[in-house]
VODO-967609 format. One record per residue (C-alpha): residue in three letters; y, z, x. Coordinates in Angstrom, 3 decimals. Example, Ala and Ser with C-alpha at 12.3 -4.5 7.8 and 13.67 -1.06 7.14 Angstrom:
BEGIN
{'Ala',{-4.500,7.800,12.300}}
{'Ser',{-1.060,7.140,13.670}}
This chain:
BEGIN
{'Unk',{238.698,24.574,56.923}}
{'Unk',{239.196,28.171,57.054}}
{'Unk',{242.375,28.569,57.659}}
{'Unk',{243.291,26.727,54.225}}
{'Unk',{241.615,29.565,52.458}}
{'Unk',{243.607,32.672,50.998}}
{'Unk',{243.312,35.755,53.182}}
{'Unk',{241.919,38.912,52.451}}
{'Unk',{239.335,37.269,49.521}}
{'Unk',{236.098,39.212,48.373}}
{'Unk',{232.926,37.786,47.937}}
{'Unk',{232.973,37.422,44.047}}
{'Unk',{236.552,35.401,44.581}}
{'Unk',{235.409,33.597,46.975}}
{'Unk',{231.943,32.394,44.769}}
{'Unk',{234.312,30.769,42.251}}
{'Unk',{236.077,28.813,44.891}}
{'Unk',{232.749,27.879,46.082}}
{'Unk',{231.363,27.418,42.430}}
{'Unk',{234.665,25.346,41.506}}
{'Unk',{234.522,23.289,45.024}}
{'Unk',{230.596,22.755,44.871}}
{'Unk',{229.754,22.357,40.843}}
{'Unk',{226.128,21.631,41.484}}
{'Unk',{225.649,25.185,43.053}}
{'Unk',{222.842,23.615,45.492}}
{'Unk',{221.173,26.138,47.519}}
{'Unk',{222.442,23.351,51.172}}
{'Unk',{226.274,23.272,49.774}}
{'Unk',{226.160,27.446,49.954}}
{'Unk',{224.444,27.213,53.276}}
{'Unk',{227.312,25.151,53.990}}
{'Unk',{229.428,27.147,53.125}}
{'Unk',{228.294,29.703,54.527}}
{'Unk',{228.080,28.184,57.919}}
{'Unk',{231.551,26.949,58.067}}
{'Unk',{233.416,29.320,56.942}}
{'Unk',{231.508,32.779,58.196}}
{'Unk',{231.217,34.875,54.562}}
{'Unk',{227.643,35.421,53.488}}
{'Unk',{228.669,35.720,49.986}}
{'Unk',{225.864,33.346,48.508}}
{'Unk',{222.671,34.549,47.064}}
{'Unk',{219.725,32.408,48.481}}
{'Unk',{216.644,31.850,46.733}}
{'Unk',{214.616,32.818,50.226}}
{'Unk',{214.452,36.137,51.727}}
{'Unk',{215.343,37.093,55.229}}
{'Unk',{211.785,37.943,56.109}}
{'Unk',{210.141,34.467,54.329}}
{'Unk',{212.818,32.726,56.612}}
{'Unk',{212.198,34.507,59.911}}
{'Unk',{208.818,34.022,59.314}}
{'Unk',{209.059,30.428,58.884}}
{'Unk',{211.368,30.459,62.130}}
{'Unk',{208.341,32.293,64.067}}
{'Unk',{205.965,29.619,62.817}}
{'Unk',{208.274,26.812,63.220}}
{'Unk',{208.759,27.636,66.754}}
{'Unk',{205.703,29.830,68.202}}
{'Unk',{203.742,28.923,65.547}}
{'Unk',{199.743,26.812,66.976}}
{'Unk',{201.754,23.598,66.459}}
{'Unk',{204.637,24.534,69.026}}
{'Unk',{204.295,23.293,72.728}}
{'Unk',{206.255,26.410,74.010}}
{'Unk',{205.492,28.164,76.787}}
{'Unk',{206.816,31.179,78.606}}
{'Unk',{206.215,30.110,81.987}}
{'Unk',{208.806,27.126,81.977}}
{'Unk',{212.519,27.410,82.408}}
{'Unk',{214.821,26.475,79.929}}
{'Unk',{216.838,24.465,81.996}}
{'Unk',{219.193,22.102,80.180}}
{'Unk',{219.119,17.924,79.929}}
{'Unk',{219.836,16.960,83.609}}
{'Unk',{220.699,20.452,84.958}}
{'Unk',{218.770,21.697,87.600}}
{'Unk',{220.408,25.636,86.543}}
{'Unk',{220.158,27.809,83.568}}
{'Unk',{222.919,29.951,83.002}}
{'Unk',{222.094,33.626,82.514}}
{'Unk',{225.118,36.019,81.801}}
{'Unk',{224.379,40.122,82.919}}
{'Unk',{226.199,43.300,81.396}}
{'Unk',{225.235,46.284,83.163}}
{'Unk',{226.131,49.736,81.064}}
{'Unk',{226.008,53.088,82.856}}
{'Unk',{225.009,56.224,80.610}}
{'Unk',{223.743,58.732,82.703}}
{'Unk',{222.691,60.406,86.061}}
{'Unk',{218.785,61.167,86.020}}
{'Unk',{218.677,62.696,89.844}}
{'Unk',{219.822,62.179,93.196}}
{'Unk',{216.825,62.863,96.095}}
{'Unk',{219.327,63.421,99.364}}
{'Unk',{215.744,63.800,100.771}}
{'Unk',{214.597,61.195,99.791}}
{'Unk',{216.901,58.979,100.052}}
{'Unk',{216.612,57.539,96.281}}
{'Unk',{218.836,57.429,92.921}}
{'Unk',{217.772,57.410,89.400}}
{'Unk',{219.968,56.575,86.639}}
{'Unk',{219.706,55.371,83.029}}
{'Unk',{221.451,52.272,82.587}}
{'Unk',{221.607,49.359,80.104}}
{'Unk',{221.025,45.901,81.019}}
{'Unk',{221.664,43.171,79.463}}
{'Unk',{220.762,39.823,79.212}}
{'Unk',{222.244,36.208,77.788}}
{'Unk',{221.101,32.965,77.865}}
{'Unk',{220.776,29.680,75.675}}
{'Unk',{216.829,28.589,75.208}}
{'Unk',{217.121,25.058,73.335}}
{'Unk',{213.693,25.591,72.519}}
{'Unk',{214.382,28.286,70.363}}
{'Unk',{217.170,26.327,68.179}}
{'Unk',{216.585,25.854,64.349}}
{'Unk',{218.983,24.649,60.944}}
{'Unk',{219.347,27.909,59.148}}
{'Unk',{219.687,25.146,55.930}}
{'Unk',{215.726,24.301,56.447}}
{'Unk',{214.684,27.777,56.309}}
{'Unk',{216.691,29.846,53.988}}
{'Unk',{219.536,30.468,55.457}}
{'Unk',{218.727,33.368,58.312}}
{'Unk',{220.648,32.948,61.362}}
{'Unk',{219.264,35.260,63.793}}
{'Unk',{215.778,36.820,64.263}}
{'Unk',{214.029,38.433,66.438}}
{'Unk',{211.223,37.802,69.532}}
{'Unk',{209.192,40.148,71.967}}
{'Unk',{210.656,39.771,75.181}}
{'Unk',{209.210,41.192,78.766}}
{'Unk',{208.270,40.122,82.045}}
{'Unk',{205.048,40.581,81.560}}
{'Unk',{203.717,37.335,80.287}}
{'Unk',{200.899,38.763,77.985}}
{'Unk',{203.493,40.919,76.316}}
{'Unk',{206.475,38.240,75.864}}
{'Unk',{206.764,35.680,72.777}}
{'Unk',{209.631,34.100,74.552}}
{'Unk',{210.659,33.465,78.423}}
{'Unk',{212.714,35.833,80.322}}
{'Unk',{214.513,35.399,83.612}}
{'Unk',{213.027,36.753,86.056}}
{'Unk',{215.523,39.559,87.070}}
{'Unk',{214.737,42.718,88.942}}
{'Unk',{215.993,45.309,91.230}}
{'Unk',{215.938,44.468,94.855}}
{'Unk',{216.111,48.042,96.267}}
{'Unk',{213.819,49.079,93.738}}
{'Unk',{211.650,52.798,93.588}}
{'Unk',{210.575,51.611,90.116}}
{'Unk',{211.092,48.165,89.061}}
{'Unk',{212.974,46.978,86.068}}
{'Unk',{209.050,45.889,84.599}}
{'Unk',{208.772,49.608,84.116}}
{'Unk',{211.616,49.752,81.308}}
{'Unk',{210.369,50.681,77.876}}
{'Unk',{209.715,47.473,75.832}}
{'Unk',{212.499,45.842,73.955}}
{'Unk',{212.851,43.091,71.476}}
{'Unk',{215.264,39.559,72.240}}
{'Unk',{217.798,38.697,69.359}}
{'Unk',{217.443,35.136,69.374}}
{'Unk',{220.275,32.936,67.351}}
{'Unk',{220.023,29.916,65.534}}
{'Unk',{222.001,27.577,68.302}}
{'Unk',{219.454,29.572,70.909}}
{'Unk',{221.764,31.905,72.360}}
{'Unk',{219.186,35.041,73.596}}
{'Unk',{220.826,38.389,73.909}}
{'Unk',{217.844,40.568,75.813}}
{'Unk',{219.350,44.408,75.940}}
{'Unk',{217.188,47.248,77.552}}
{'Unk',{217.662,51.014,78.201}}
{'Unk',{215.902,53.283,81.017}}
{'Unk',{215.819,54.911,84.178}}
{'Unk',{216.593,52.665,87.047}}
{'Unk',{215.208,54.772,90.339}}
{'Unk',{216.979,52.747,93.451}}
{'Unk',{216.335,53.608,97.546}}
{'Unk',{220.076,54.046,98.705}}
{'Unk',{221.653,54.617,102.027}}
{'Unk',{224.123,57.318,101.140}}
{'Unk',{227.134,56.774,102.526}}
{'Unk',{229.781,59.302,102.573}}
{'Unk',{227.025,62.410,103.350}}
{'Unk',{228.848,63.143,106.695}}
{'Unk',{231.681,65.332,104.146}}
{'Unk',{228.828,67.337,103.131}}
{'Unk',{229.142,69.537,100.359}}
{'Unk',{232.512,67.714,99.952}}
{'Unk',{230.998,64.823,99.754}}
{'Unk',{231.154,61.819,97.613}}
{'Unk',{227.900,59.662,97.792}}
{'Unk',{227.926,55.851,97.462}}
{'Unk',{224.708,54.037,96.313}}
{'Unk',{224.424,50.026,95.935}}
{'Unk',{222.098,48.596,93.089}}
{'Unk',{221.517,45.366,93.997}}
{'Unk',{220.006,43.148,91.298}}
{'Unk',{218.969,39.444,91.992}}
{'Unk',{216.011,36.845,90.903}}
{'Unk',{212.828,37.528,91.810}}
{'Unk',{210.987,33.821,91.779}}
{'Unk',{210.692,32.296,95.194}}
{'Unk',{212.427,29.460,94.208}}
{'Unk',{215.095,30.574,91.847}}
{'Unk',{216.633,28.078,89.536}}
{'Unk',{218.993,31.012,87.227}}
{'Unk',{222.925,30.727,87.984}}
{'Unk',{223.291,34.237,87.392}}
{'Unk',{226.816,35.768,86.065}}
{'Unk',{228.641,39.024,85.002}}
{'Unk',{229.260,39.412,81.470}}
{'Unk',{232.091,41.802,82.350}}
{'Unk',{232.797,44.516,83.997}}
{'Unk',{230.914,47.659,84.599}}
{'Unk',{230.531,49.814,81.344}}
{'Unk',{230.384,53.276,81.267}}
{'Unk',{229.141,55.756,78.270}}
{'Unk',{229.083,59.698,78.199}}
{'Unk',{231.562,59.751,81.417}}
{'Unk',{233.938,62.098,78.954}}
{'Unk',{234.401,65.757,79.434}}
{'Unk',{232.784,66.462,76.542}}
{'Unk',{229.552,64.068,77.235}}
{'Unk',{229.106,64.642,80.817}}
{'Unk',{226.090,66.309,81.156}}
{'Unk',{226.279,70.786,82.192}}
{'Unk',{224.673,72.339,84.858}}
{'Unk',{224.127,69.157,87.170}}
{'Unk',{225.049,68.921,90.840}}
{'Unk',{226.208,64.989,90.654}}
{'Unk',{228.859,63.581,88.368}}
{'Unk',{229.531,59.638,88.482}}
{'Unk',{233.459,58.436,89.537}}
{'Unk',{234.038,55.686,87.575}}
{'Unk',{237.280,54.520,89.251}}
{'Unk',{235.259,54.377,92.288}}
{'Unk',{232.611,52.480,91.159}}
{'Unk',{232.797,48.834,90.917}}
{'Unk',{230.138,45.663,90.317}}
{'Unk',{230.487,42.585,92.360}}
{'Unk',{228.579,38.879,92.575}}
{'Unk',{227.575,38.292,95.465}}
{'Unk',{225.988,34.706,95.638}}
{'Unk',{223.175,35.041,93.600}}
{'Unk',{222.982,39.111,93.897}}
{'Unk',{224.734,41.403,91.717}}
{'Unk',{225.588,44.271,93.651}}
{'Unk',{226.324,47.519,91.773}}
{'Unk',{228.075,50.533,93.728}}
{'Unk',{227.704,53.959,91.872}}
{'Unk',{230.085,56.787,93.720}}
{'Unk',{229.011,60.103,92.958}}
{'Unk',{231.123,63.662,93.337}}
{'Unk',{229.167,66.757,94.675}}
{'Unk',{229.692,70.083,92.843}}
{'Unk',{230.810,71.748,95.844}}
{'Unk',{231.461,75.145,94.163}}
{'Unk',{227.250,76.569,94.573}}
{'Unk',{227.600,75.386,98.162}}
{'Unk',{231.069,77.244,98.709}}
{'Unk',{229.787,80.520,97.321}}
{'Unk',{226.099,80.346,98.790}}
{'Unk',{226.981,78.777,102.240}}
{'Unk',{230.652,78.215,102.973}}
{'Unk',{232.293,81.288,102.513}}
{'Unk',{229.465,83.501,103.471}}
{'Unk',{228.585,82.076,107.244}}
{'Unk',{232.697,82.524,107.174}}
{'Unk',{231.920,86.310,105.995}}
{'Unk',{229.672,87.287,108.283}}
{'Unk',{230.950,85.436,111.219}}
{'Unk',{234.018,87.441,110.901}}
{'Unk',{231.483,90.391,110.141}}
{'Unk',{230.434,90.054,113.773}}
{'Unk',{233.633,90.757,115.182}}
{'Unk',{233.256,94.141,113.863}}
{'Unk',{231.287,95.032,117.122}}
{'Unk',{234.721,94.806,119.050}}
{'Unk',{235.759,98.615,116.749}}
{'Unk',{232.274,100.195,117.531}}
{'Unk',{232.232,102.407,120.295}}
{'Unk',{229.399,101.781,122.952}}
{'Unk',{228.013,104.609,122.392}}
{'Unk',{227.075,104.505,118.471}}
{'Unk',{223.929,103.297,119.035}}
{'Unk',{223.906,100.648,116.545}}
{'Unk',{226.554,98.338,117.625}}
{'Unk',{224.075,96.296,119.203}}
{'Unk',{221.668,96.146,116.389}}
{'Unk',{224.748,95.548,113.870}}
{'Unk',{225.740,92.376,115.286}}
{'Unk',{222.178,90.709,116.102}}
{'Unk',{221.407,91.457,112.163}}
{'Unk',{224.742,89.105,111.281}}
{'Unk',{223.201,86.809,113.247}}
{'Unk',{220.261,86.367,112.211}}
{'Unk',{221.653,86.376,108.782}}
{'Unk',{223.648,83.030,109.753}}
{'Unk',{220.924,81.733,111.062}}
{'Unk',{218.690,81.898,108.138}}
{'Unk',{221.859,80.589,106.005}}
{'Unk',{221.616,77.783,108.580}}
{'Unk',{217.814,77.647,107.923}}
{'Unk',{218.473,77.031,104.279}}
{'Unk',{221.211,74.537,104.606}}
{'Unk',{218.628,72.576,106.785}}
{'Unk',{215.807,72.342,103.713}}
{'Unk',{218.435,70.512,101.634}}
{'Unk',{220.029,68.180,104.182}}
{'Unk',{217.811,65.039,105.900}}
{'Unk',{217.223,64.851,109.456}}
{'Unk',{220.009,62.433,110.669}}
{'Unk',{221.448,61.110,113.792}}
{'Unk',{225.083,61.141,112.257}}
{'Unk',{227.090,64.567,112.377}}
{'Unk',{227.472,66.321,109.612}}
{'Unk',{230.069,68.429,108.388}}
{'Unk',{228.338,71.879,107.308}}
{'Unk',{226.048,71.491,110.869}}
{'Unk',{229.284,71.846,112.703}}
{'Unk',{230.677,74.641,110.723}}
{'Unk',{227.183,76.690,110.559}}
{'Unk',{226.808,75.767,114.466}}
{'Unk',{230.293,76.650,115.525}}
{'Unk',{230.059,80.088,113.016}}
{'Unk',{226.405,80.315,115.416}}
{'Unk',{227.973,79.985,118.327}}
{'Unk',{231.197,82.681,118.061}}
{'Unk',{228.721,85.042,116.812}}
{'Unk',{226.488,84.873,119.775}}
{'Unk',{229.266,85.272,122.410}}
{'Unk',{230.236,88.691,119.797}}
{'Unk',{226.555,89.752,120.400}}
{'Unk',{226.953,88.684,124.181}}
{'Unk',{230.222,90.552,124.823}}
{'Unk',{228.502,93.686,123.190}}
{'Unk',{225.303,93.265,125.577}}
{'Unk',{228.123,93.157,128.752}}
{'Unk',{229.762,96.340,127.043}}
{'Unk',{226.439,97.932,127.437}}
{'Unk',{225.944,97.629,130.895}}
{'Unk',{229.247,98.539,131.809}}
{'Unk',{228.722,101.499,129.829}}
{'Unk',{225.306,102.629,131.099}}
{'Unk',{225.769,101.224,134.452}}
{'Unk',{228.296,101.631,136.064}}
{'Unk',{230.466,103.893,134.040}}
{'Unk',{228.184,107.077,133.373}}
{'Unk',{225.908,107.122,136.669}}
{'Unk',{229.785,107.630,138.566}}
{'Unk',{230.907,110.201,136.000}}
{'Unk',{227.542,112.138,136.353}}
{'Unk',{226.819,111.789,139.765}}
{'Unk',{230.741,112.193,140.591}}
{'Unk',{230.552,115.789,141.556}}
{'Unk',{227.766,116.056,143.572}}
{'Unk',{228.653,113.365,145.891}}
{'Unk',{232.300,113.572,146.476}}
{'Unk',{231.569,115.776,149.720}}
{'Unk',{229.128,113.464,151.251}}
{'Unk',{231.833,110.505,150.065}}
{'Unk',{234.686,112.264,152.113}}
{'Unk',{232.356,112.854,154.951}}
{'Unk',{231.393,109.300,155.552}}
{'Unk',{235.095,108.358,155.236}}
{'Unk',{236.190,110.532,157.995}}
{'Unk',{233.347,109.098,160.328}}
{'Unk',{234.181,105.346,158.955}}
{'Unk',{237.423,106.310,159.903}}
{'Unk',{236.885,107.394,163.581}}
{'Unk',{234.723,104.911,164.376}}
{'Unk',{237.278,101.712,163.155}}
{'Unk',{239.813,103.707,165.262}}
{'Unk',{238.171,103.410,168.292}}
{'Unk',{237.614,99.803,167.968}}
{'Unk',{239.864,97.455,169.886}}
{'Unk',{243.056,96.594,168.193}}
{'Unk',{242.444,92.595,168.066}}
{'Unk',{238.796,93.173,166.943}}
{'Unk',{240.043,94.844,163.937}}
{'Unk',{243.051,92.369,162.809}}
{'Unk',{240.173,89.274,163.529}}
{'Unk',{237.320,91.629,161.204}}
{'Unk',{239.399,92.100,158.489}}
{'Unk',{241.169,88.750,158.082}}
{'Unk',{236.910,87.790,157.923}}
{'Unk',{236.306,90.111,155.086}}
{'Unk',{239.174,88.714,152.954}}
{'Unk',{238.385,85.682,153.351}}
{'Unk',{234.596,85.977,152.650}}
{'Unk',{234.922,87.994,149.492}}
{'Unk',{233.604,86.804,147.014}}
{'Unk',{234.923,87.084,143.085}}
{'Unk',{231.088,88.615,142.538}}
{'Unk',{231.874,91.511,145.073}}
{'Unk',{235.034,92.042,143.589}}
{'Unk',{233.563,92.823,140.445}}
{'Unk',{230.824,94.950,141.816}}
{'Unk',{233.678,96.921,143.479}}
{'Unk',{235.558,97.267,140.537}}
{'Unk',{235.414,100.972,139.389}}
{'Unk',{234.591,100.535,135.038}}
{'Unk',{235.615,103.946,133.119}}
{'Unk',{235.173,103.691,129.112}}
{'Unk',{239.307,103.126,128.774}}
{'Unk',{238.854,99.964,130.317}}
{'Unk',{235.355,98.664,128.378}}
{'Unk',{238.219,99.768,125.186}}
{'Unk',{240.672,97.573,126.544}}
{'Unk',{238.001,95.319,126.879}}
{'Unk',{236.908,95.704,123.244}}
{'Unk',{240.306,95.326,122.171}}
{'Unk',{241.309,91.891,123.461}}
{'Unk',{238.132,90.416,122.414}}
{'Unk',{239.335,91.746,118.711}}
{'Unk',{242.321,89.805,119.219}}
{'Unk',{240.653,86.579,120.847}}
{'Unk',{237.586,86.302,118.582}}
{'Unk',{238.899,85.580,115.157}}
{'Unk',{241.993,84.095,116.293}}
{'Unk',{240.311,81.303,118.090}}
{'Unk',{237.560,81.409,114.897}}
{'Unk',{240.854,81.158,112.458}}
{'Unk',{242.060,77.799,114.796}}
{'Unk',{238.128,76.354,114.869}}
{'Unk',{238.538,77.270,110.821}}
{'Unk',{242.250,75.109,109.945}}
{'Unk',{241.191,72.005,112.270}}
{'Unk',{237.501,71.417,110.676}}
{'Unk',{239.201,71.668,106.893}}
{'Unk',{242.228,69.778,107.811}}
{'Unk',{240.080,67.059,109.756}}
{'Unk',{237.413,66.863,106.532}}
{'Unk',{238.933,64.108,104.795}}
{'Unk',{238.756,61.749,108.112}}
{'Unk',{235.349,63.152,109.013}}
């Protein structure tokens, strides 16, 4: 055995042991050698290519009975084993849209095809070679299980074409690379642009009757997930540590989480409809009569508007609340009341406030003349009649008349002004602290 062996022995030490042990230096005691102890020290007679050639013949050669179409299922087993490794190395695009995923994974396969078994002492020693492998039956030497991706935009068929390392016992590793494009549900959008997306790959057999005992290999792999190998200048990064693989049954579900790069969305949404929400306010400092308050605070708005126009394009039409549609609606909403406050400002101003001022002097004689009559008239009504007429008018006043009575100058439309100042972006600062503090339970 092995273990009886001196460590650490090079190949030309280990020859004379083999030379001394075997004297005959037969081409079958070197093989056997070889074979029991693991050192391919020996120099055989046949090449590597003459003896994977034979193997091909031997096995797929017009004398073999093989066929592609049949499952290698062992003596009295009614399931073939098949062992999956799935290797993550990169993020191809995310579709929000679209609702879709693309990503270039690895995927491989193992299995044991007894059909596919050989002595590496009959042919020269080789104990691995080589097969074409695919789903497609015109384009496979060997048979393949019949594994796809359930979810699937593009199916795992569409993979570039790879070769199966076969070993003498009949152990088939089957390894691909490509882009794997997947429809997903997205979970997690709601946080929007703080988001992190979830997406399930779900991977399972695709024959009607499926006979494969699929397995994981291990655990989820992941290449190029380093600072230095993540990819610059792309809006999704993968989170390993929240990614995870799982059998289910007979499925192999595969979660990917992905991590937003919220910064573009901070400085081209965020903090602007913040900006010029607060911008709006600015209407409460502008006296009524520079012209272009007015105008100044429907232009904000129409600015957040077409920010909210934008946000829209990138962002599917959902049922579900999102976070950026309640901060771009509520930022809508406290600018129109600015521009509405402004509008009542105006009226004030122009209607009630300047025709009294103007028309003040010329009527203040007729005013004091129809006082003195009002006056002489209600004293020569009855006493009850005018404690029962004016309990009536105090009680049928209405909060509209008392408004209409109420005598507007320009200090009070500042006053006005003033606690709207105060009221605006303090209750904009409160709508502000509890839609960031309530993101992470949104």
């Amino acid at each position: 055995p092995e273990e009886m062996l001196p460590k650490n022995l090079t190949c030309a030490e280990l020859a004379d042991i083999f030379s001394s042990a075997f004297p005959d230096g037969s081409d079958k005691m070197c093989y056997d050698a070889v074979i029991e102890f693991h050192y391919e020290c020996c120099e055989f007679e046949t090449s590597t290519i003459q003896c994977e050639q034979a193997v091909h013949s031997s096995l797929l050669g017009d004398d073999s009975d093989y066929s592609v179409d049949v499952e290698p299922l062992p003596l009295n087993q009614e399931q073939l084993d098949a062992s999956v490794q799935i290797s993550y190395y990169a993020l191809t695009n995310i579709d929000v849209v679209a609702g879709t995923a693309e990503l270039f994974l690895g995927i491989e396969m193992t299995w044991n095809d007894e059909r596919l078994r050989w002595d590496p002492k009959e042919f020269g020693g080789c104990f691995h070679t080589q097969f074409r492998a695919s789903i497609d039956p015109e384009l496979t030497n060997i048979w393949v299980p019949p594994f796809d991706l359930v979810n699937r935009e593009t199916s795992l068929q569409d993979l570039p074409e790879a070769y199966g390392t076969v070993t003498s016992v009949g152990d088939v590793v089957w390894n691909r690379f490509g882009s794997v494009k997947a429809l997903c549900f997205f979970d997690g959008l709601e946080k929007f642009p703080y988001d992190e997306l979830t997406c399930s790959f779900t991977f399972t057999s695709t024959s009607a009757y499926p006979r494969i005992n699929y397995s994981l290999l291990g655990n989820l792999t992941f290449f190029g997930t380093s600072e230095h190998e993540i990819r610059k200048y792309q809006e999704f990064a993968v989170v390993p540590e929240k990614s995870s693989i799982e059998l289910e049954g007979n499925f192999i579900v595969t979660t990917f989480t992905f991590k937003r790069a919220s910064r573009y969305y901070n400085l081209k949404i965020v903090i602007p409809t913040i900006f010029f929400t607060i911008l709006t306010f600015g209407t409460f400092l502008l006296d009524q009569r520079v012209g272009e308050r007015l105008g100044f605070g429907v232009s904000v708005l129409l600015v957040i508007v077409a920010q909210a126009i934008l946000t829209s394009d990138i962002l599917p039409v959902t049922r579900e609340r999102l976070w950026i549609d309640v901060l771009t609606q509520g930022s809508q909403y406290f600018s129109i009341l600015a521009v509405a406050e402004s509008l009542l400002v105006a009226y004030l101003h122009y209607i009630k406030v300047e025709p009294a001022e103007g028309m003040e002097g010329k009527s203040s004689r007729k005013r004091n003349d129809e006082e003195r009559e009002s006056f002489l008239e209600n004293k020569k009504e009855e006493a009850p009649r005018e404690e029962e007429e004016l309990d009536s008018t105090n009680d049928e006043e209405s909060l509209l008349s008392r408004i209409n009575n109420f005598h507007w100058t320009v200090e009070k439309i500042q006053v006005l002004d003033f606690w709207c100042f105060i009221l605006f972006p303090s209750f904009y600062g409160l709508f502000l602290i509890i839609l960031f503090t309530s993101l992470r339970n949104f």
